[in-house]
N, C-alpha and C positions, 0 to 999 in steps of 0.2 A: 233509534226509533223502536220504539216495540210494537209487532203487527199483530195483530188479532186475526185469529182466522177461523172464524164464526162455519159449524160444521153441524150436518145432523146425519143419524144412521137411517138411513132409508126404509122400515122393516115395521111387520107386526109382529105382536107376542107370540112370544114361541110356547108358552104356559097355555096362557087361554084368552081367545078375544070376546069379549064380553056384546060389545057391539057389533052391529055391520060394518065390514072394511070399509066401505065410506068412512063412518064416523072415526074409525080407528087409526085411520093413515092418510085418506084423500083430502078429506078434510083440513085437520089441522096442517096437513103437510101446506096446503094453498094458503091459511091461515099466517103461516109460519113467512112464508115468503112472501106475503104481503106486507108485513113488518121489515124482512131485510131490504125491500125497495121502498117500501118509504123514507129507511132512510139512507137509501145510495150505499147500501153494503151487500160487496160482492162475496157467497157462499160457497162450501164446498158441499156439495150431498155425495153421500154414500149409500146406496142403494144395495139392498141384498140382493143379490143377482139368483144365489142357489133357490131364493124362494119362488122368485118368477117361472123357473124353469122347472119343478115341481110343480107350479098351479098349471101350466102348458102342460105337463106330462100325463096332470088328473083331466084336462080339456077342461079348467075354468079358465075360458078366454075373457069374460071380464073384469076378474083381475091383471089379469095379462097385458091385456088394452090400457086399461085405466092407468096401471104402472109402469109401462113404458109412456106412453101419454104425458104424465105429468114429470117423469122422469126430461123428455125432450122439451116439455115449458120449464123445467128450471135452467136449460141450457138456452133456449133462446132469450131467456131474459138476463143473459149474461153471468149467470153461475155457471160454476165446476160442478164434476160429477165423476166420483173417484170408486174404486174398487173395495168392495165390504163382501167378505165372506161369510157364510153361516155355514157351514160343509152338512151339518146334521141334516137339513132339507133331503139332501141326497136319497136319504132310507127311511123319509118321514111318511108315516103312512094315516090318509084320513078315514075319519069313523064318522059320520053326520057331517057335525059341521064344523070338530075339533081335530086337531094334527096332532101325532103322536110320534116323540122323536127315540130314538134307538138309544140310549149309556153308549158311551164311548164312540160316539161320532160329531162331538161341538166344536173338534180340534182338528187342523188341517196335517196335525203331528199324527192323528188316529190314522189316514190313509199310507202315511211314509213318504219316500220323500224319492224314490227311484224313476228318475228323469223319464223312463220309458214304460213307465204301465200308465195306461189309457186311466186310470181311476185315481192316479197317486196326487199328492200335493201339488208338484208341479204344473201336472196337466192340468186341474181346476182353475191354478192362477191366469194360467195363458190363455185356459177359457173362459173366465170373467174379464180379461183384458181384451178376447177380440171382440166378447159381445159388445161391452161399451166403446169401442170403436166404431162396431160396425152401425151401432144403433145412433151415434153423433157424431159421426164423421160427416154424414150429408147436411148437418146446420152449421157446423166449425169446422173446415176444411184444415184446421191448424188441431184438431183435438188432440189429445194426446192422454190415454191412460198411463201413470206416471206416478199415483199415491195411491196408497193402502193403510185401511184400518182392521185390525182383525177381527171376528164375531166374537164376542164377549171378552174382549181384551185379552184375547188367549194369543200368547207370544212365545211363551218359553215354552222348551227350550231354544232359544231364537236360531239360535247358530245354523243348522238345517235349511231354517224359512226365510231366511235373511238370503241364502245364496239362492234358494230360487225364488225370489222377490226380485234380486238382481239381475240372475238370468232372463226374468222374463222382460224387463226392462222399467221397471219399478225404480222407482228413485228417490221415495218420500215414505216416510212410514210417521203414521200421525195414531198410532196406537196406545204408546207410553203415558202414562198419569202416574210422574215423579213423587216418591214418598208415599202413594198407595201401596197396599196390600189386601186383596177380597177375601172373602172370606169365605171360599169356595171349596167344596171335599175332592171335587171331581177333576178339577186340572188346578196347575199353581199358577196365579196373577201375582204376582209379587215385584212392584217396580222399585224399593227401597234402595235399592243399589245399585243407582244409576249417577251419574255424573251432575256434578251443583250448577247445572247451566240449562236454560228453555232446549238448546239445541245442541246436538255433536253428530258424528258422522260415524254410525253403526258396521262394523263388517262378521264375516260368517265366524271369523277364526275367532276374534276379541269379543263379540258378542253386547250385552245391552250394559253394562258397566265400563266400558272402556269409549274413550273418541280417539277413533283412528285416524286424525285430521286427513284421511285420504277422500278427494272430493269424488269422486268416481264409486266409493263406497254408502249405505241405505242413508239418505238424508233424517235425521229425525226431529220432528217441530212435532213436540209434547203436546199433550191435553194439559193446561194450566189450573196449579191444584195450589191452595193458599202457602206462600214460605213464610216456614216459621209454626207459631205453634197455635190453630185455632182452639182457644178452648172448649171445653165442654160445654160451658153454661153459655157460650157462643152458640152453637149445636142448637141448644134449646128454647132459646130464645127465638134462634132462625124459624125454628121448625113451629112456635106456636105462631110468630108471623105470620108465616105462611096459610097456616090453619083457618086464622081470624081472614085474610083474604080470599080465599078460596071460599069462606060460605058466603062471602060477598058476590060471587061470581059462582054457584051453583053448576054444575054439569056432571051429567050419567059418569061412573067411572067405564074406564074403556074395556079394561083386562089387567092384564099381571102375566110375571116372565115366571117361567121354569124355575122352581125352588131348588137350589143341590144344595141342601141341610143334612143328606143324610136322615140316620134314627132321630125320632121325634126325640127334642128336648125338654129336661124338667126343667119347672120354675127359674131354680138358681142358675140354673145353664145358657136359658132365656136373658134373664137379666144380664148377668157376663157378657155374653154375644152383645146384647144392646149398648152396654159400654167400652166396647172393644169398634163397633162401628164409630164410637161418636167419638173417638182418637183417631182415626182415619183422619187424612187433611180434607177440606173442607173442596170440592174442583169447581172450575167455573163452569155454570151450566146455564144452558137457556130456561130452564127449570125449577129455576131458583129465585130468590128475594134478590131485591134491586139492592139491597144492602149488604147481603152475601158477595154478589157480583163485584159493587165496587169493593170491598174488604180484600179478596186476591186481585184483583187488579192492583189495586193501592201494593200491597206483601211485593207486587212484581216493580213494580216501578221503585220501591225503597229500596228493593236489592238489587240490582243490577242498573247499572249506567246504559241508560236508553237513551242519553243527548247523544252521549258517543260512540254506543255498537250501537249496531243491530241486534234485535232479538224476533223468535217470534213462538208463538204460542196458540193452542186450538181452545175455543169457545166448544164444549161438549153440545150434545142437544140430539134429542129422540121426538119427531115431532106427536109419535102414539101417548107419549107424556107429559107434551105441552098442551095442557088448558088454557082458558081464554086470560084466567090472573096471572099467569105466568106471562103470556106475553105483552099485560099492562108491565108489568117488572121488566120485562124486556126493554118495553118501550124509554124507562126511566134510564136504564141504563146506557141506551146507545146513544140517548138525547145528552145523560150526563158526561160520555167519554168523551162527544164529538164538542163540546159547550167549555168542558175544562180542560180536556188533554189534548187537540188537539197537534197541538205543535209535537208530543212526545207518543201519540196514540195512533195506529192508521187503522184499516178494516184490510182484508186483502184475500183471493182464494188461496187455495195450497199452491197451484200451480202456477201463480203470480208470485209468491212467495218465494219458490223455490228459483224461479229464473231470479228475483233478484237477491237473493242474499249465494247463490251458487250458481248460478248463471248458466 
C-alpha cells in the first residue's frame, strides 16, 4: 500500500505579506481543510511555533488567538499537528507592519547544538514540543509530538539534529524531498543522496544517505518528488496550465518568501538559474495541476511494489500559497486517487503512519 500523507507548513511569508494575516494564512488555512474533510482525509499540520511566540513577545495577541485557534480546530476535527521550526523568528525585529530577519539565523545548526544553553538547538526543539503538547493535550489526551519538518528544508548537516530530534523524543522526520537540490547561497538543501526508497530509518552517526534499519532510530516518510526524469517541456507546459487556470479564478497575490539570491544577477545568469530549476524533480504539492499530481503519483506506484510493501510518502502544501484553483486541482485529484487507486492508494496523518508501518 502506498499512503499519502497530505501535510501543510503552518506559517506566513517571512519576505513580505502583501495582505492581512487573515487573508494570508486564516483564511486559506480553513479553505484548505475544508477540502481535506470533504473528502474524509486525515492531515498533518505543521505550524511555526517560533512565529507565535514572537507575535506574543511584540503583544499582537490577535494573531496569537487566531493561531492557536485554528491550530486546536484542525485537531479537533481529527488532524495531526506536528512540530515546524523557523528559529530566525527568535531575532526578528518589526518596522510597521513588515518583519525583518537577522543572515544566519534560518537554521537551527546557527544556534549549536550544546544540550545545556537555554538558546541552543536542542532547547528550541523541547520547547516546540511541550508547547504543542500543552496546547492539545486537553482535546487528545493520547497526543503525542513525535514528527518534525524543518523551516526551509534546512537539515544538513543532519548528524547533530537528528540526535537531538531523538533526544527530545521525535520519531518522524518528514523533511527530505529525495533528488531535490535548492538552490540556495545561504545554507546547503541538498537531498540527492539519499537512499532509492519513500522511507529508511536515519541515525546521528550514518546520517541522511544511509538506512540504519535500527527502528528506535529518526523514522523518515519523504516529501514525494516525481521518480524518474520529468522533463523540461513537462515544466512548461505544467506551469502555462496553471497560468490559464488561475486567470479563471482571479485573487489578490498574498506575499513572497525571503529571496537568498545573493548579488543581483545578469541576463545569462538569470536564464541558467531558470533552467537549472526546471531539472529539479517535479514534488507533489497541493499547489499544483491535478496533472502534475497524478504524473508523481503515477512515477511512485510504477516504481516500487505497493501490493506488496508498504510505502509511505508526504503530499507538500503551504496553505499562504494555496489559491482557490489550486484547490479545484486539489479536488481532481483526491476524487481521482480515491475513484482509481483505491485498493493500492490510502490517505493517512504522520502519526497514523508511523504507528503502523513501525508501530
Amino acid at each position: 500500500m502506498l499512503i499519502l500523507c497530505p501535510t501543510a507548513d503552518y506559517e506566513i511569508y517571512l519576505g513580505r505579506n502583501l495582505l492581512p494575516i487573515e487573508e494570508v494564512l486564516f483564511e486559506p488555512t480553513a479553505k484548505l481543510l475544508d477540502v481535506w474533510d470533504e473528502f474524509d482525509v486525515r492531515a498533518t499540520l505543521f505550524p511555526d511555533v517560533c512565529s507565535v511566540w514572537r507575535h506574543r513577545q511584540e503583544g499582537l495577541v490577535d494573531y496569537v488567538e487566531a493561531f492557536e485557534e485554528q491550530v486546536r480546530e484542525f485537531a479537533r476535527r481529527g488532524h495531526d499537528v506536528q512540530l515546524h521550526l523557523h528559529p530566525e523568528w527568535s531575532t526578528a525585529e518589526r518596522e510597521s507592519a513588515a518583519w525583518h530577519f537577522q543572515p544566519g539565523t534560518g537554521s537551527l545548526h546557527d544556534r549549536g547544538f550544546d544540550p545545556d544553553d537555554v538558546d541552543g538547538a536542542p532547547q528550541l526543539i523541547r520547547q516546540g514540543r511541550d508547547y504543542l503538547t500543552t496546547l492539545l493535550r486537553p482535546l487528545d489526551a493520547n497526543y503525542e509530538c513525535m514528527a518534525f519538518r524543518a523551516g526551509g528544508w534546512i537539515l544538513q548537516p543532519e548528524s547533530p539534529l537528528v540526535a537531538a530530534l531523538l533526544d527530545a523524543g521525535i520519531h518522524v522526520d518528514a523533511t527530505v524531498i529525495p533528488g531535490v537540490r535548492l538552490l540556495r547561497t545561504d545554507y546547503r538543501v541538498d537531498f540527492r543522496d539519499v537512499p532509492d526508497r519513500p522511507n529508511w530509518f536515519v541515525s546521528a552517526q550514518g546520517g541522511l544517505a544511509c538506512d540504519s534499519q535500527d527502528r528506535s532510530d529518526l523514522f523518515e516518510i519523504s516529501i514525494a518528488a516525481y521518480r524518474g526524469r520529468f522533463a523540461m517541456w513537462q515544466h512548461v507546459v505544467n506551469e502555462l496550465r496553471m497560468r490559464r487556470r488561475a486567470r479563471a479564478k482571479p485573487q489578490k497575490f498574498r506575499g513572497y518568501p525571503i529571496v537568498k539570491a545573493g548579488p543581483r544577477l545578469g541576463a545569462l545568469q538569470r536564464v541558467r538559474r531558470k533552467f537549472r530549476k526546471l531539472n529539479v524533480p517535479r514534488v507533489l504539492d497541493a499547489a499544483d495541476t491535478f496533472e502534475s499530481m497524478r504524473t508523481t503519483l503515477n512515477s511512485y506506484l510504477r516504481r516500487y511494489d505497493c501490493r506488496a510493501h508498504d510505502f509511505a510518502v508526504c503530499i507538500n502544501g503551504h496553505p499562504k500559497d494555496t489559491y482557490d484553483h489550486h484547490l479545484d486541482e486539489l479536488r481532481r485529484f483526491l476524487d481521482h486517487v480515491k475513484a482509481r487507486h483505491a485498493d493500492v492508494v490510502q490517505f493517512d496523518t504522520l502519526r497514523g503512519t508511523y504507528q503502523r508501518l513501525v508501530g
